[in-house]
mmCIF file of the C-alpha atoms, coordinates in Angstrom:
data_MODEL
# 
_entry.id   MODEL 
# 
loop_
_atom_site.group_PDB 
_atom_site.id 
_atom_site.type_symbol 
_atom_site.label_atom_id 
_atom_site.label_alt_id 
_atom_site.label_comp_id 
_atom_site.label_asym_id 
_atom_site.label_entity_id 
_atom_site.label_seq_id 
_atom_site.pdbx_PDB_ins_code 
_atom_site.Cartn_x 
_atom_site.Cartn_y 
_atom_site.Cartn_z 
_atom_site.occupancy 
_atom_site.B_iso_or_equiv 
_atom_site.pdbx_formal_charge 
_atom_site.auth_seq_id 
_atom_site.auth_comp_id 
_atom_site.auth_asym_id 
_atom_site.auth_atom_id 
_atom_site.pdbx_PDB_model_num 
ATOM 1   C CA . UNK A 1 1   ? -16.281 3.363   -5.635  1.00 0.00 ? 1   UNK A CA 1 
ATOM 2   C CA . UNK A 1 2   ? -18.403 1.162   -2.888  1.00 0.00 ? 2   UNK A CA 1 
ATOM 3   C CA . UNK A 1 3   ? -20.954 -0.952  -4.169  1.00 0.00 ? 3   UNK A CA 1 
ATOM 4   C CA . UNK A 1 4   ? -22.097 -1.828  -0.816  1.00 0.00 ? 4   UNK A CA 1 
ATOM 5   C CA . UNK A 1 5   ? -24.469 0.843   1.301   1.00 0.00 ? 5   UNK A CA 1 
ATOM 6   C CA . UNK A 1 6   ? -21.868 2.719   3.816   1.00 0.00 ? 6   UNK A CA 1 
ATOM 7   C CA . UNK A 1 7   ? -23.645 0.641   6.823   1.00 0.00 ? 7   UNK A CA 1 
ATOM 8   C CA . UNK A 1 8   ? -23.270 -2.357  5.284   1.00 0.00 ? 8   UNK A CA 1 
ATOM 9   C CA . UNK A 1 9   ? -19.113 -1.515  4.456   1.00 0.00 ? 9   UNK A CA 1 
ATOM 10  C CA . UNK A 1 10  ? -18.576 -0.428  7.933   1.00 0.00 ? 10  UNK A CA 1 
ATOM 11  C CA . UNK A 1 11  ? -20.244 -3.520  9.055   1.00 0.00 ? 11  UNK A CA 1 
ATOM 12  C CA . UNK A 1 12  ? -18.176 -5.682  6.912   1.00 0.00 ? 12  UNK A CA 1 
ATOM 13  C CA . UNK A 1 13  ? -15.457 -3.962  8.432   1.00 0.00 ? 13  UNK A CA 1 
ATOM 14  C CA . UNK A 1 14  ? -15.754 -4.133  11.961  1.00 0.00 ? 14  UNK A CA 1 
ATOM 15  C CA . UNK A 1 15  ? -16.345 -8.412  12.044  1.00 0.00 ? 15  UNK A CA 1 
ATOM 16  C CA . UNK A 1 16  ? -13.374 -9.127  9.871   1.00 0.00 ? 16  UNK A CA 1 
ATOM 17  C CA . UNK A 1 17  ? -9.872  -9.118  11.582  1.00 0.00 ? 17  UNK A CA 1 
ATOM 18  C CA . UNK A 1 18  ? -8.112  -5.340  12.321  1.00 0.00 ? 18  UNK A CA 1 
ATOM 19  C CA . UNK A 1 19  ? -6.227  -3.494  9.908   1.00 0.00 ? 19  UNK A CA 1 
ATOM 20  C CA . UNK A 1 20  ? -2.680  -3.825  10.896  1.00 0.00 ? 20  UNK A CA 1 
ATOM 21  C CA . UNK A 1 21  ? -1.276  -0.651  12.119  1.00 0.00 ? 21  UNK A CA 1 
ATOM 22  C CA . UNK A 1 22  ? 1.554   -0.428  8.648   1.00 0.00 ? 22  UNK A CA 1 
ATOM 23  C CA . UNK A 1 23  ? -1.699  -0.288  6.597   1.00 0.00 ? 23  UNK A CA 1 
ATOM 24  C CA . UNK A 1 24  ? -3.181  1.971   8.335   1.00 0.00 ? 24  UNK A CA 1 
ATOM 25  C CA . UNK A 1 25  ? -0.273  4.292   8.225   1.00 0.00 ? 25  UNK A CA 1 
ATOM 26  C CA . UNK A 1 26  ? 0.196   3.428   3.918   1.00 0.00 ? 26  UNK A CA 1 
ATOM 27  C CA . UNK A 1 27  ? -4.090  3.855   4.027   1.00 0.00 ? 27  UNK A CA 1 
ATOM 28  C CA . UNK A 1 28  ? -3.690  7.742   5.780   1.00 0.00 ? 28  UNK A CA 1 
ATOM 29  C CA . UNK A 1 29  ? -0.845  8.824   3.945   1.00 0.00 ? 29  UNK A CA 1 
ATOM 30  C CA . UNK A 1 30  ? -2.168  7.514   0.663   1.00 0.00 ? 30  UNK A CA 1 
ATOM 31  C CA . UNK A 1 31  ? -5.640  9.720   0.972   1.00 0.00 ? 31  UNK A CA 1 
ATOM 32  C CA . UNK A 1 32  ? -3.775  12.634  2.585   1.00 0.00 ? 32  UNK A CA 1 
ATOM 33  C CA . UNK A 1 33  ? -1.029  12.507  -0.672  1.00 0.00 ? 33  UNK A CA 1 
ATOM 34  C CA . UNK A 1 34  ? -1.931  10.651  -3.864  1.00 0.00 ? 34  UNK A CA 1 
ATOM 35  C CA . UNK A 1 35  ? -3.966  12.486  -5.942  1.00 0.00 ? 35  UNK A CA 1 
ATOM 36  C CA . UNK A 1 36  ? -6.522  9.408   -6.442  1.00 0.00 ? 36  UNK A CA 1 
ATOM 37  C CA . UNK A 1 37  ? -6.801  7.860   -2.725  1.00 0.00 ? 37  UNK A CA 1 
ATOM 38  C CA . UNK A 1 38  ? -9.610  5.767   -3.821  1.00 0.00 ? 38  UNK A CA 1 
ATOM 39  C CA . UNK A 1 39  ? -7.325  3.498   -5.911  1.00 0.00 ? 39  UNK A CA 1 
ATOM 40  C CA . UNK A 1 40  ? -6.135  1.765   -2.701  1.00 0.00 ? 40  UNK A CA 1 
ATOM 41  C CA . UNK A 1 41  ? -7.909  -1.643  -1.733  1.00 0.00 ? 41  UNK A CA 1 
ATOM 42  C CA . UNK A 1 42  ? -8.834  -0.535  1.594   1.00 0.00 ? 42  UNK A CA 1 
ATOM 43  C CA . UNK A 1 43  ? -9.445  -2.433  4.816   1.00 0.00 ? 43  UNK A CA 1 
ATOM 44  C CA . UNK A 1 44  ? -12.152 -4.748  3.815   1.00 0.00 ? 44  UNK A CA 1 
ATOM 45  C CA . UNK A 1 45  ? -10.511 -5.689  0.403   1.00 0.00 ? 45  UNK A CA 1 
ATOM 46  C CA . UNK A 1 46  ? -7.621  -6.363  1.888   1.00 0.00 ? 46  UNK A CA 1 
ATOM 47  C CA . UNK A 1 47  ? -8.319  -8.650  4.222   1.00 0.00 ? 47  UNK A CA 1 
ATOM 48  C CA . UNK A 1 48  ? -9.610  -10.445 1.394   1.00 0.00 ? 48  UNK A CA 1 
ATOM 49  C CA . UNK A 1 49  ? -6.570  -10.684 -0.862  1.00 0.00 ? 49  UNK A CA 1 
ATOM 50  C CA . UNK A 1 50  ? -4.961  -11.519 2.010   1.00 0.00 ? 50  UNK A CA 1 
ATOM 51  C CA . UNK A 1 51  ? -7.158  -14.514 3.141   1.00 0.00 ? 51  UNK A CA 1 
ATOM 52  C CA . UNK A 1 52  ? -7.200  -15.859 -0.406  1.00 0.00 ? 52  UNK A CA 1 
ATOM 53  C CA . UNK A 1 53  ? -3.138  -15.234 -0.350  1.00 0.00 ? 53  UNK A CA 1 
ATOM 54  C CA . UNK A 1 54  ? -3.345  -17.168 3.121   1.00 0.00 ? 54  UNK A CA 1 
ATOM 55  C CA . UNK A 1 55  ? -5.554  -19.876 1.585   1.00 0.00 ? 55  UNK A CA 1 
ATOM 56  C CA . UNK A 1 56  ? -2.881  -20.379 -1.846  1.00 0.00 ? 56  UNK A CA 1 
ATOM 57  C CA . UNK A 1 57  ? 0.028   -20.453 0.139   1.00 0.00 ? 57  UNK A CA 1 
ATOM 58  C CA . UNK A 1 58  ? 1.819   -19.202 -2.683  1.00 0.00 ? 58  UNK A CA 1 
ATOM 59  C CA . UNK A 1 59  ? 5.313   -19.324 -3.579  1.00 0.00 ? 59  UNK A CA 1 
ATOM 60  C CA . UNK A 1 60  ? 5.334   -16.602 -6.365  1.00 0.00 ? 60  UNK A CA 1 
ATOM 61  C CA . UNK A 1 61  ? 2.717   -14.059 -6.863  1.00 0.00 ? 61  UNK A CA 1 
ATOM 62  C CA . UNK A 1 62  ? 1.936   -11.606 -9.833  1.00 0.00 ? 62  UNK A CA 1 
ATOM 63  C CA . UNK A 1 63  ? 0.733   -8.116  -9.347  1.00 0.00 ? 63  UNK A CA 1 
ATOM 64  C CA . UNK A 1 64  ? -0.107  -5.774  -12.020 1.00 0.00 ? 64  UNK A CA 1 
ATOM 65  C CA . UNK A 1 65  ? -0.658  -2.542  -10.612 1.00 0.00 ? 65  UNK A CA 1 
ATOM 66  C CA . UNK A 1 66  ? 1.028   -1.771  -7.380  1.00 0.00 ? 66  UNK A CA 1 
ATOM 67  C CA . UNK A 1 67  ? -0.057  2.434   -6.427  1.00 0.00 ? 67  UNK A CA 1 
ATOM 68  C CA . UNK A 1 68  ? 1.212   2.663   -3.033  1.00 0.00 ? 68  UNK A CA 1 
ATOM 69  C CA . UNK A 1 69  ? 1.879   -0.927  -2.121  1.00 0.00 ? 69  UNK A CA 1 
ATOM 70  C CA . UNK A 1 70  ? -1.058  -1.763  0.077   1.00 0.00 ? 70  UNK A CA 1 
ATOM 71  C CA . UNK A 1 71  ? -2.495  -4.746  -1.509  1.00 0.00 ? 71  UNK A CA 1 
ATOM 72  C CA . UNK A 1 72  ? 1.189   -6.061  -2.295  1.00 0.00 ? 72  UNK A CA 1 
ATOM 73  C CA . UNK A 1 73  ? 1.703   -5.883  1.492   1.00 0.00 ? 73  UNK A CA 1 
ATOM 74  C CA . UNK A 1 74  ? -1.914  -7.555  1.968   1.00 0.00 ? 74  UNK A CA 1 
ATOM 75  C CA . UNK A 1 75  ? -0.708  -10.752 -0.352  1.00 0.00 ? 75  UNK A CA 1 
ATOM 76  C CA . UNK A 1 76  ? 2.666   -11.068 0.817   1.00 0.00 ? 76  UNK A CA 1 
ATOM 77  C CA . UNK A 1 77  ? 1.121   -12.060 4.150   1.00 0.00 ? 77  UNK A CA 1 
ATOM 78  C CA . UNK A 1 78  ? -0.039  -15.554 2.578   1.00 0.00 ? 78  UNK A CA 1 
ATOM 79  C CA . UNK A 1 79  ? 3.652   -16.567 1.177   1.00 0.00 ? 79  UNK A CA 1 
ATOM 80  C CA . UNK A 1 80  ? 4.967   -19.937 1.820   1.00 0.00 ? 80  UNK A CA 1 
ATOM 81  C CA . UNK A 1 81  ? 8.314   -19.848 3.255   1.00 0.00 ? 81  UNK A CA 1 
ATOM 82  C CA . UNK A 1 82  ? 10.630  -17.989 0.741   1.00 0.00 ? 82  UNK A CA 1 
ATOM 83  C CA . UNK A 1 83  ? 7.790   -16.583 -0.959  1.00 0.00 ? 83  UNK A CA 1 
ATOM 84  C CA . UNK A 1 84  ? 8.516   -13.755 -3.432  1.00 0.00 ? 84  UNK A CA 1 
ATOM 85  C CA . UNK A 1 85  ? 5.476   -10.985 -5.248  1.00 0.00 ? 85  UNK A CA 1 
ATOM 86  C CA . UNK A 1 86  ? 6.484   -9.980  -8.400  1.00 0.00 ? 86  UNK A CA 1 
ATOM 87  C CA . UNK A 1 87  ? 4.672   -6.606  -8.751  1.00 0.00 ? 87  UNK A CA 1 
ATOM 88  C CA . UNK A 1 88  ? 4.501   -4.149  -11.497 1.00 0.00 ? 88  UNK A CA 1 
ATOM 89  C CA . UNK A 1 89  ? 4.344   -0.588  -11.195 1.00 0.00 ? 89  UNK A CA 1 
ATOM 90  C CA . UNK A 1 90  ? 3.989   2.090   -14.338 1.00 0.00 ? 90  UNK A CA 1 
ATOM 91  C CA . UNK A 1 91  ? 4.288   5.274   -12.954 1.00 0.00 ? 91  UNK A CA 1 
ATOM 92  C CA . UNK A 1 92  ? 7.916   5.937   -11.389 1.00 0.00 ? 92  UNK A CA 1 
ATOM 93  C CA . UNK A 1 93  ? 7.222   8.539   -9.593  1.00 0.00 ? 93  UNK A CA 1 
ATOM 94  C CA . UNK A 1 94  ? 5.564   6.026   -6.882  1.00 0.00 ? 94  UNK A CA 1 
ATOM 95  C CA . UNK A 1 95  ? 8.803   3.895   -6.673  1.00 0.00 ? 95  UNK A CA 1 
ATOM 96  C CA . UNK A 1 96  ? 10.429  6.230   -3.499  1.00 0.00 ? 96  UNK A CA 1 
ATOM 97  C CA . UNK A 1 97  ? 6.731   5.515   -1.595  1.00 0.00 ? 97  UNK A CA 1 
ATOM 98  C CA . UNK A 1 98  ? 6.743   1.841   -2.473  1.00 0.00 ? 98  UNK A CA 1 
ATOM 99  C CA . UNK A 1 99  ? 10.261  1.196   -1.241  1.00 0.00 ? 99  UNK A CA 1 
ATOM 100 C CA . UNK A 1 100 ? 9.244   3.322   1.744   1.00 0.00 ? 100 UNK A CA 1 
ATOM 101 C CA . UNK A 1 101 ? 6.226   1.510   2.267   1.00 0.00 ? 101 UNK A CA 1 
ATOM 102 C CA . UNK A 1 102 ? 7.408   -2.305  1.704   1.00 0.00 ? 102 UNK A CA 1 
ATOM 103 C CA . UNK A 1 103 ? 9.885   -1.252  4.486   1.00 0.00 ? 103 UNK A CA 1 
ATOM 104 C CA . UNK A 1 104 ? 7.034   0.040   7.000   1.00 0.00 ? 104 UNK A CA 1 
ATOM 105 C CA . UNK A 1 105 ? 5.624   -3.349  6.442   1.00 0.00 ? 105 UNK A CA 1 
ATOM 106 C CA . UNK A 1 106 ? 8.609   -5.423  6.854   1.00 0.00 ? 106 UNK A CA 1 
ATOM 107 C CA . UNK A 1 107 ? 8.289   -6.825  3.980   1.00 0.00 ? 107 UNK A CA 1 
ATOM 108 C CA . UNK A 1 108 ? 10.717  -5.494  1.328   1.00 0.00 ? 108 UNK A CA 1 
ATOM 109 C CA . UNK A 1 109 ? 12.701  -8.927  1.353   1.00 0.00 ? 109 UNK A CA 1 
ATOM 110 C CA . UNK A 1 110 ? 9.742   -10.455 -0.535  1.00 0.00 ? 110 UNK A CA 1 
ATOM 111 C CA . UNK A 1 111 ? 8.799   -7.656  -2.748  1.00 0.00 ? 111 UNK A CA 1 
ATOM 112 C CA . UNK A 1 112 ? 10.642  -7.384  -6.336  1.00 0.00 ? 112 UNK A CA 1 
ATOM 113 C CA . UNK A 1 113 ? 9.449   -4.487  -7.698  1.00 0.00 ? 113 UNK A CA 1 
ATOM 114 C CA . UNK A 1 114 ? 9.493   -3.704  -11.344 1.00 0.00 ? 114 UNK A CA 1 
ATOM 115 C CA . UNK A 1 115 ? 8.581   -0.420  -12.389 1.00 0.00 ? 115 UNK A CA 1 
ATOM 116 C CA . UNK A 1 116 ? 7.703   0.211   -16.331 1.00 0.00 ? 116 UNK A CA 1 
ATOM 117 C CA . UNK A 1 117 ? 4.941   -0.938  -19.003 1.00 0.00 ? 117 UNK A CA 1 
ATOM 118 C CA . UNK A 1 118 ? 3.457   -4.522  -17.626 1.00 0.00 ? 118 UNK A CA 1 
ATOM 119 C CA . UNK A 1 119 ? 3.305   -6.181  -21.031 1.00 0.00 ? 119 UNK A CA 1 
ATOM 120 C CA . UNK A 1 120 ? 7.287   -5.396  -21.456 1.00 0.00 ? 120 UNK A CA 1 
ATOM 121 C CA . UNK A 1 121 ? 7.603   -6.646  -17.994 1.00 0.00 ? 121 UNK A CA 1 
ATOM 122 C CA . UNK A 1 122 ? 6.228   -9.175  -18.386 1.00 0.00 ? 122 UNK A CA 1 
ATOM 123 C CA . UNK A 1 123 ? 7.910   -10.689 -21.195 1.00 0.00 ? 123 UNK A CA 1 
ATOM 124 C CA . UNK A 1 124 ? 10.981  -10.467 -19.288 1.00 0.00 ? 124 UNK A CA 1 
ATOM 125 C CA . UNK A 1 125 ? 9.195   -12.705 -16.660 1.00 0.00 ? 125 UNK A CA 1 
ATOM 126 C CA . UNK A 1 126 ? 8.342   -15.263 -19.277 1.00 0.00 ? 126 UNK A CA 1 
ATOM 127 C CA . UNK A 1 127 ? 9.732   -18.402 -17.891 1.00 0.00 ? 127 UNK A CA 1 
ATOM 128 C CA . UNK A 1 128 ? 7.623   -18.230 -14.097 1.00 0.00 ? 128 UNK A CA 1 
ATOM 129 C CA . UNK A 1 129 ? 4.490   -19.958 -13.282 1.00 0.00 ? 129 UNK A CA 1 
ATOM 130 C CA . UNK A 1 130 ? 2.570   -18.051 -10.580 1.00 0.00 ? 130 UNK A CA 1 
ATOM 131 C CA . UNK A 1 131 ? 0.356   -19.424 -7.805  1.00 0.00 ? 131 UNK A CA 1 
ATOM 132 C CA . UNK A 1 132 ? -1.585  -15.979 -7.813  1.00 0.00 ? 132 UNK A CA 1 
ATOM 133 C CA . UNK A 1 133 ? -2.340  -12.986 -9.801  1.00 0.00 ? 133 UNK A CA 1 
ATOM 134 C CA . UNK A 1 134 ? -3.815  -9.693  -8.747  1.00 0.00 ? 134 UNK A CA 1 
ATOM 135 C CA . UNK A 1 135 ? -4.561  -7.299  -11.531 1.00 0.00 ? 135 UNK A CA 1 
ATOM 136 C CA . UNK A 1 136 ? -5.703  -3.933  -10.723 1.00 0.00 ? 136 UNK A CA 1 
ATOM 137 C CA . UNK A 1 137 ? -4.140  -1.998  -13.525 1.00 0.00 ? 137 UNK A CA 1 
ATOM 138 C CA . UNK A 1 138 ? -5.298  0.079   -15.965 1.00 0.00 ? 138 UNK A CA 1 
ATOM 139 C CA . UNK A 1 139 ? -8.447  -0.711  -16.754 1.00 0.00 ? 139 UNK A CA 1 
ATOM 140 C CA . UNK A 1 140 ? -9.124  -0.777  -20.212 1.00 0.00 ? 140 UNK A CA 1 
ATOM 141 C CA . UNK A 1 141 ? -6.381  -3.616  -20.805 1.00 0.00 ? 141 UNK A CA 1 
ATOM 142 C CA . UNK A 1 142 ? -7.794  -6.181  -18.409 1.00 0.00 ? 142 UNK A CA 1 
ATOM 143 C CA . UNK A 1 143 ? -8.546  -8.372  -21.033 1.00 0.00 ? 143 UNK A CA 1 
ATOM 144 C CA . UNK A 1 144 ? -5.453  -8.258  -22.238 1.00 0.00 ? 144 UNK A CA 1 
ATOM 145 C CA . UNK A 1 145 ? -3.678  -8.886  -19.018 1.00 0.00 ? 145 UNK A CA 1 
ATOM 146 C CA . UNK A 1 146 ? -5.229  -11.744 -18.239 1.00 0.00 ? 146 UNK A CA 1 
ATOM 147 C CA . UNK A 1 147 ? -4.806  -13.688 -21.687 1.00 0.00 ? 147 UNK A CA 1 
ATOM 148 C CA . UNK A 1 148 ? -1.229  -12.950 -21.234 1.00 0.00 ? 148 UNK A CA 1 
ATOM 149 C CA . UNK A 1 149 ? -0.901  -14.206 -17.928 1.00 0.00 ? 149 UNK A CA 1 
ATOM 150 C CA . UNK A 1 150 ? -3.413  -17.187 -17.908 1.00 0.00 ? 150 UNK A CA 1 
ATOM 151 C CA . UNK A 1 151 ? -0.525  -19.100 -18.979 1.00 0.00 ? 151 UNK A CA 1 
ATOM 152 C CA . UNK A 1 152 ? 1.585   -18.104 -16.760 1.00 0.00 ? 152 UNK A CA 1 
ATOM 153 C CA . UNK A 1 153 ? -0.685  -19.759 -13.557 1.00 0.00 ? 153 UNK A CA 1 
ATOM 154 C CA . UNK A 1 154 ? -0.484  -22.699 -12.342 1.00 0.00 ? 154 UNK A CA 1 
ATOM 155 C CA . UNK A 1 155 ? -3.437  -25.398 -12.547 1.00 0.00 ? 155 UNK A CA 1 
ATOM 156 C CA . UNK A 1 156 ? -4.983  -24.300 -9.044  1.00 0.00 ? 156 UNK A CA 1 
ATOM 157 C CA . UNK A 1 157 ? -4.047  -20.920 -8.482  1.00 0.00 ? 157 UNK A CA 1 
ATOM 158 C CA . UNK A 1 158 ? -5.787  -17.921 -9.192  1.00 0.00 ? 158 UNK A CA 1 
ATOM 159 C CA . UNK A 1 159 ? -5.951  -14.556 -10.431 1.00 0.00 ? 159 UNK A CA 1 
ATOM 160 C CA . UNK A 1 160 ? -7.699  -11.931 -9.046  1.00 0.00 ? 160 UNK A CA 1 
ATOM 161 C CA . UNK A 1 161 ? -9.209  -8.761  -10.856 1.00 0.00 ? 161 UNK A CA 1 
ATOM 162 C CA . UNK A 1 162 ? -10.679 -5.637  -9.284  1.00 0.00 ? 162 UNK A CA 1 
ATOM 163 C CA . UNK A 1 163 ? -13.130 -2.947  -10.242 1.00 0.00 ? 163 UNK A CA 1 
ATOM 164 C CA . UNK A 1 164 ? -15.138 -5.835  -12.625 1.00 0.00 ? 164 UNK A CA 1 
ATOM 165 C CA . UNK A 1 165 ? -18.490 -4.234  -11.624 1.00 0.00 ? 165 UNK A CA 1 
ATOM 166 C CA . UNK A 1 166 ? -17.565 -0.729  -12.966 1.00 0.00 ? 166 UNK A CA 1 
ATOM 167 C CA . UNK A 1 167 ? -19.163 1.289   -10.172 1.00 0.00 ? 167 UNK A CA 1 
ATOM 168 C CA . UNK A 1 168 ? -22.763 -0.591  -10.788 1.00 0.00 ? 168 UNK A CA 1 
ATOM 169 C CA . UNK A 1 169 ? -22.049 0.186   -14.987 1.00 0.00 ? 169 UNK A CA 1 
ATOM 170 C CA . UNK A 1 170 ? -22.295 -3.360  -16.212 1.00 0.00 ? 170 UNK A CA 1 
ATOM 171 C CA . UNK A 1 171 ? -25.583 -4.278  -14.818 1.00 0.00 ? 171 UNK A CA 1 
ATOM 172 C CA . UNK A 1 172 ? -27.216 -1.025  -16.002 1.00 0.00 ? 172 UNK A CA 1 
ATOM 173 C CA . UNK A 1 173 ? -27.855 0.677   -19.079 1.00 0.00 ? 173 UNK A CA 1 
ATOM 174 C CA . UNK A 1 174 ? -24.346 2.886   -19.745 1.00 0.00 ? 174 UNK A CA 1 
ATOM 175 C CA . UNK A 1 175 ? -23.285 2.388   -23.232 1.00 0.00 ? 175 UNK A CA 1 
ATOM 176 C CA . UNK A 1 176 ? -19.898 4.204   -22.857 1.00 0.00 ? 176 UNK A CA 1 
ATOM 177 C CA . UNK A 1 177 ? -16.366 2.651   -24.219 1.00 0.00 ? 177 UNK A CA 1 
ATOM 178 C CA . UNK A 1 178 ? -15.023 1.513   -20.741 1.00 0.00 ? 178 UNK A CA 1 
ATOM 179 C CA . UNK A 1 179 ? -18.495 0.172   -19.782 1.00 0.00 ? 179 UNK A CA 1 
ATOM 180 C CA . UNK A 1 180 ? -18.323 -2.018  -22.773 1.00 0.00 ? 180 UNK A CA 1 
ATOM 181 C CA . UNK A 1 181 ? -15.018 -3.499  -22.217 1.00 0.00 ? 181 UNK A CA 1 
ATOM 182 C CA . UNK A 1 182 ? -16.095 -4.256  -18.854 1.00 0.00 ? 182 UNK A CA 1 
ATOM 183 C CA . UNK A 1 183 ? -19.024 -6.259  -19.838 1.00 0.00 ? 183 UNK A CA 1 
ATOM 184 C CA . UNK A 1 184 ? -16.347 -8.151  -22.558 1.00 0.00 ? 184 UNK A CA 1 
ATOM 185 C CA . UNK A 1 185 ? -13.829 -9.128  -19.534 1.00 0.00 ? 185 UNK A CA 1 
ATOM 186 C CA . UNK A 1 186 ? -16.623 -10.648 -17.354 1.00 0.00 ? 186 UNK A CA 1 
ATOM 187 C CA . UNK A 1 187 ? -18.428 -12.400 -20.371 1.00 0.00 ? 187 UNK A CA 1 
ATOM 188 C CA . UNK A 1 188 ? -15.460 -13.824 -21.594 1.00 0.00 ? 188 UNK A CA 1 
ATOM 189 C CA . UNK A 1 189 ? -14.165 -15.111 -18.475 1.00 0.00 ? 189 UNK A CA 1 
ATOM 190 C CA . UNK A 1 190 ? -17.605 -16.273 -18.137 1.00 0.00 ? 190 UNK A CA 1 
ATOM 191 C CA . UNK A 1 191 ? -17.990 -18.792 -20.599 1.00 0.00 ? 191 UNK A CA 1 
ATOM 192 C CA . UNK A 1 192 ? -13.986 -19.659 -20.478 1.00 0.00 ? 192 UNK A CA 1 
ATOM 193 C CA . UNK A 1 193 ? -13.880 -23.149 -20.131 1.00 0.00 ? 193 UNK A CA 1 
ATOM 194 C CA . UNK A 1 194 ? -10.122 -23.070 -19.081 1.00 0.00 ? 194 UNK A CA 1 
ATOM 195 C CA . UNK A 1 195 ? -11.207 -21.455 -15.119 1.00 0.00 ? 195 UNK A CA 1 
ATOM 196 C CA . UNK A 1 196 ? -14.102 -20.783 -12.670 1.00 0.00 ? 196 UNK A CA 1 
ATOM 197 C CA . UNK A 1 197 ? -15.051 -17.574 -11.629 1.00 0.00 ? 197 UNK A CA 1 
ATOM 198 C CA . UNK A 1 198 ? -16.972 -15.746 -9.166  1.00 0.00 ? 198 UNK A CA 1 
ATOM 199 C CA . UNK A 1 199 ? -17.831 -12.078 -8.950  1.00 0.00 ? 199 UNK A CA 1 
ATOM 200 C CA . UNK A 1 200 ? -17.815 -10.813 -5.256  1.00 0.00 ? 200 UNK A CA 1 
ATOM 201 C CA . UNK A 1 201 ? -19.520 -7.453  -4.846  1.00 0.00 ? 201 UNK A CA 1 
ATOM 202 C CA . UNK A 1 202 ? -16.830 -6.148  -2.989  1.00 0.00 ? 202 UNK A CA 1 
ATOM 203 C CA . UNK A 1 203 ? -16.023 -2.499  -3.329  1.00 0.00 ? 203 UNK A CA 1 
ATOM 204 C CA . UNK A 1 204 ? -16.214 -1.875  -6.794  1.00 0.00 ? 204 UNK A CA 1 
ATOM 205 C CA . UNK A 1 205 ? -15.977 -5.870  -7.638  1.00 0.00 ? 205 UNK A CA 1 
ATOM 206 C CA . UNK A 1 206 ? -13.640 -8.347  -7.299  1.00 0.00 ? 206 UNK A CA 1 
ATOM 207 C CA . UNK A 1 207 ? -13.595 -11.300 -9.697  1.00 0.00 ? 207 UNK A CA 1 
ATOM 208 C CA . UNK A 1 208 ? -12.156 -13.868 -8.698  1.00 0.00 ? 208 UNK A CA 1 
ATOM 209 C CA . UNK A 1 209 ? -10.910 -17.071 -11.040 1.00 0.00 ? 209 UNK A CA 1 
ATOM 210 C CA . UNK A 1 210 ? -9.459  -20.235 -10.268 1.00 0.00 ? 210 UNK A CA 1 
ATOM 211 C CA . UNK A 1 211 ? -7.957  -22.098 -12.998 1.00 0.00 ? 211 UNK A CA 1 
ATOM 212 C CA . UNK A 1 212 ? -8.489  -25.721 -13.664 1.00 0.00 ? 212 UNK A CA 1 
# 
């Protein structure tokens, strides 16, 4: 789902830097083979996660919510020297593309990837303090995801959550379940005194929150 007008996205797209040519290979193959293309972060988006990746410098990053690697391979471009993305994949049946991928990219020596339920991942991965998180998981445990991890960040780094605008839902007048636990995500992490946040109406929404 685009938020923006189609002019406006292709815009966007042509004054930020190029695509690199392994995402634009994982970006055809992933709308000519996975049954929802529109799950990948796209051009625009990624250049984003990987400027903010590029701005952290980080030495460990979280993912929840890998699909076919792209915006892994988007903030493994910001890694400080010996840099390592923990990301989390549920669905095993993506684990053949992923390896595939991360190898197209040249970037499988950073990648650990975990395949299986992120909350029993996660408590495996109990004793690391990210730089970054990117959660773009299922969407009805958002919430949850990020009280689990908040800990888990460093003061400083961030986490990063997609879709937060709900395809235009949470400013209008839809009363349905996921709607609702939208609006709960970005009104708690609005008056959270532990971060700052900022909504950027980027595709479907990307919030992003810095922790203090």
């Amino acid at each position: 789902m685009e938020i923006l007008n189609h002019d406006l996205q292709a815009y966007l797209e042509t004054h930020c830097d190029p695509e690199p040519e392994a995402l634009k290979k994982i970006n055809r193959e992933t709308y000519l083979k996975q049954l929802k293309p529109n799950m990948l972060s796209g051009h625009y988006q990624g250049r984003l996660l990987s400027m903010l990746s590029k701005l952290v410098q980080p030495k460990l990053i979280l993912e929840i919510g890998t699909f076919t690697g792209y915006a892994t391979i988007c903030l493994a471009e910001g890694l400080a020297e010996g840099g390592k993305v923990h990301t989390i994949e549920v669905n095993r049946e993506q684990e053949e593309t992923l390896r595939n991928n991360f190898e197209l990219a040249d970037v499988q020596d950073c990648i650990q990837l975990y395949i299986g339920d992120a909350r029993d991942v996660l408590f495996g991965l109990s004793e690391n303090i990210y730089d970054l998180a990117f959660i773009d998981a299922d969407k009805k445990s958002n919430l949850a995801y990020f009280e689990l991890i908040i800990d888990k960040i460093r003061p400083g780094g961030l986490i990063i959550i997609d879709n937060v605008l709900w395809k235009g839902k949470v400013y209008g007048d839809a009363k349905d379940n996921d709607t609702e636990l939208f609006r709960k995500l970005n009104d708690t992490i609005a008056v959270s005194t532990q971060v700052e946040k900022l909504i950027l109406p980027v595709r479907d929404g990307v919030l992003v929150i810095r922790k203090k």
